[in-house]
C-alpha angles and dihedrals in degrees: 000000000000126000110305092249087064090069100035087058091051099055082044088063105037086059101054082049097059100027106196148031136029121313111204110183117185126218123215121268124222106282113225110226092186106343141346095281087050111060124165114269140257093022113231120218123219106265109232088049082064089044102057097018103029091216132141106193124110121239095040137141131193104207107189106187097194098185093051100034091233130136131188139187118214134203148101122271105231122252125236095264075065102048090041074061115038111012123253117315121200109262126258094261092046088060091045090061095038079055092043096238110138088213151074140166139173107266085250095070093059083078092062092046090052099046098049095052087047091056082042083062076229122161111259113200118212132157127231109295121231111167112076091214079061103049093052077048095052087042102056089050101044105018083244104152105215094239086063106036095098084057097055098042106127097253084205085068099044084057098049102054089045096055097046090043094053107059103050131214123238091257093052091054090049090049086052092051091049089058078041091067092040088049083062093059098052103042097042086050088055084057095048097055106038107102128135111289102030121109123250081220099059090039082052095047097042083051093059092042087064083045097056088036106058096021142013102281139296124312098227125000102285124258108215105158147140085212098083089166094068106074098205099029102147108207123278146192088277111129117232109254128209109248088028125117114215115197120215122201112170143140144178141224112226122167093003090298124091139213124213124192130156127200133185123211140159122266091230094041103245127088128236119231096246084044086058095046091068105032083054090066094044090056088047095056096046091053088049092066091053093062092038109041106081130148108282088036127120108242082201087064097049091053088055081036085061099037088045079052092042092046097054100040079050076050096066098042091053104250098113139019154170125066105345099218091045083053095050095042079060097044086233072148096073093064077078105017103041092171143039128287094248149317142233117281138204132084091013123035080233092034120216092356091143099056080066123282092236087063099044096037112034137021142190083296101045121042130194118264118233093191115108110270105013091057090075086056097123099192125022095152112114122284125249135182125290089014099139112220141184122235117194122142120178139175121221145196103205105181096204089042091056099045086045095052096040097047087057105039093246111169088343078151096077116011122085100219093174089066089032089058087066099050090066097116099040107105118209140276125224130174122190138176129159125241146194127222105232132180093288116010129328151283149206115267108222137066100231122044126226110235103254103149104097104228081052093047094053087047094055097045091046087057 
């Protein structure tokens, strides 16, 4: 939590931002895993409540009454089965100062709030609701049935976080630099510890105990495979072979902000030379955006910047062909880059992602892509400073993705499937660092940087 005057110029902003009405933000409950006395650990608060409150208990609401400049925490004070249980907790009007809000009230009394603004016809501000517990929740105070509550979200409000998360304080950089450390242990350890023989499994686990140890958990469940190929592929019992890439893509949470980096490194430690071929244009790509992604750019055009790079390096080595902005205004480059170059970060390793991707990521300006590919590109506006990106080109060999392509003639243009069809077994290759758009350009978050060069790579893991 930062100062309280953090939080009570936040909620001062936000409404100027949104003018008029009632702002009702909802904090997370307790999630069962198996049944009410086992709930998932550590508990994760909704990330704009810690935005604009700072507070980490369950069963909480933020009510901002703009018209009347009153503000109100609401909540419930735990009872002593609770505290037998669990240990004393501050009271619901001592997290209402620490969050500077001059008012609480028993969770009760939020019925009353709501029903009387409804029969006021006044405007009522939510976001977009995710967790089903707060959308019944959501239901039985405003009549909102679930199928219909991102609808209904107050689009003033969706604006207006986004427009105050994406740009980040200086605190909130330095809390970002602080997961970033944490990010090198474990991914360092990851490379310390890869070596024939060993199980994805044990190298994974060993990645999220770093996590837990030295901050609060993972960001995102953690990708430790040798299946590079598959983007989200969680480690398995696999054991590590010798001649094998595995690819690690893992973060932390630490002081309510995440880090996110991925590397790519071989199982025995030394790279092949077609292994090296590829990974040399990865870690092209990935350097590129540092020299092009700069405050007043279009994020949408460093990502093509980067595919137009990717295409014609593909180009030299024989896997693809023909004119390379005729192959990219096809998207013959997903076949090898199936997803966008990177996303906001902050709170959320996909920051603001729930809010809708088409309000944090895109505006009149920019639109969302539906081509494949393109279409997971997660942010394409134009970039500011102190926006905080991730930048994390790869390049893929996705088995299905090649059979289905090359039955229908899809990009035959520009795509060499006799060479493809050896690369089956290849795996994927993936770098990824996170940066901060600064004055005049940008820079990697992070004190200590994760080996990623490969000559420094081999180095690190022969030590």
């Amino acid at each position: 939590m930062f100062n309280t005057e953090t939080y009570v110029h936040r909620r001062t902003t936000l409404k100027q931002l949104v003018n008029s009405g009632i702002i009702i933000l909802f904090g997370n409950n307790e999630s069962p895993a198996n049944c009410p006395a086992n709930a998932y650990y550590p508990f994760r608060q909704d990330s704009s409540f810690i935005y604009y409150f700072g507070l980490h208990r369950d069963g909480l609401v933020g009510v901002i009454d703009i018209d009347n400049d009153r503000e109100t925490l609401f909540g419930n004070d735990i009872d002593i089965e609770d505290i037998v249980w669990f240990g004393s907790v501050d009271s619901v009007s001592d997290m209402a100062a620490q969050a500077g809000v001059a008012h609480s009230a028993p969770m009760k009394e939020l019925k009353t709030i709501c029903n009387k603004a409804l029969e006021q016809h006044r405007k009522i501000h939510i976001l977009p609701t995710y967790r089903h517990d707060t959308m019944i929740q959501v239901m039985d105070l405003l009549g909102i049935h679930p199928g219909q509550q991102r609808e209904a979200a107050s689009q003033e409000l969706i604006n207006a976080v986004v427009k105050m998360r994406s740009t980040k304080e200086q605190q909130e950089i330095d809390a970002i630099e602080q997961a970033c450390e944490v990010g090198y242990m474990m991914h360092t350890t990851a490379m310390k510890l890869t070596r024939p023989g060993v199980t994805e499994r044990f190298v994974g686990g060993q990645v999220d105990g770093l996590a837990g140890s030295h901050a609060l958990k993972v960001s995102f469940p953690t990708i430790f495979t040798q299946h590079g190929e598959v983007m989200h592929g969680g480690p398995s019992d696999s054991l590590l072979e010798a001649g094998r890439l595995t690819l690690c893509d893992a973060g932390c949470e630490l002081n309510d902000y995440c880090s996110d980096h991925t590397r790519t490194f071989p199982v025995s430690g030394k790279f092949t030379e077609r292994q090296l071929e590829i990974y040399r244009i990865v870690e092209e790509c990935h350097d590129h955006t540092l020299n092009v992604a700069r405050p007043g750019v279009r994020w949408l055009d460093v990502h093509l910047d980067v595919c137009r790079l990717m295409t014609e390096r593909l180009k030299e080595i024989g896997l693809m062909k023909g004119d390379t902005e005729e192959a990219v205004r096809a998207g013959a480059h997903a076949m090898f880059l199936p997803h966008g170059l990177g996303h906001m970060m902050g709170i959320d390793v996909h920051d603001m992602e729930a809010l809708g991707q088409e309000y944090v990521g895109f505006d009149d300006e920019t639109r969302p892509s539906t081509q494949f590919g393109t279409n997971c590109l997660r942010m394409g506006r134009r970039l500011e400073e102190n926006f905080v990106m991730t930048d994390e080109p790869g390049i893929y060999f996705i088995p299905a993705l090649i059979d289905e392509w090359r039955a229908s003639g899809h990009c035959k243009e520009w795509i060499n499937f006799d060479l493809l069809e050896t690369y089956k077994d290849f795996g994927g290759i993936r770098i990824e660092d996170d940066i901060l758009i600064t004055k005049d350009g940008c820079r990697f978050l992070g004190k200590n940087r994760i080996p990623y060069h490969p000559a420094d790579v081999e180095k690190f893991m022969e030590a």
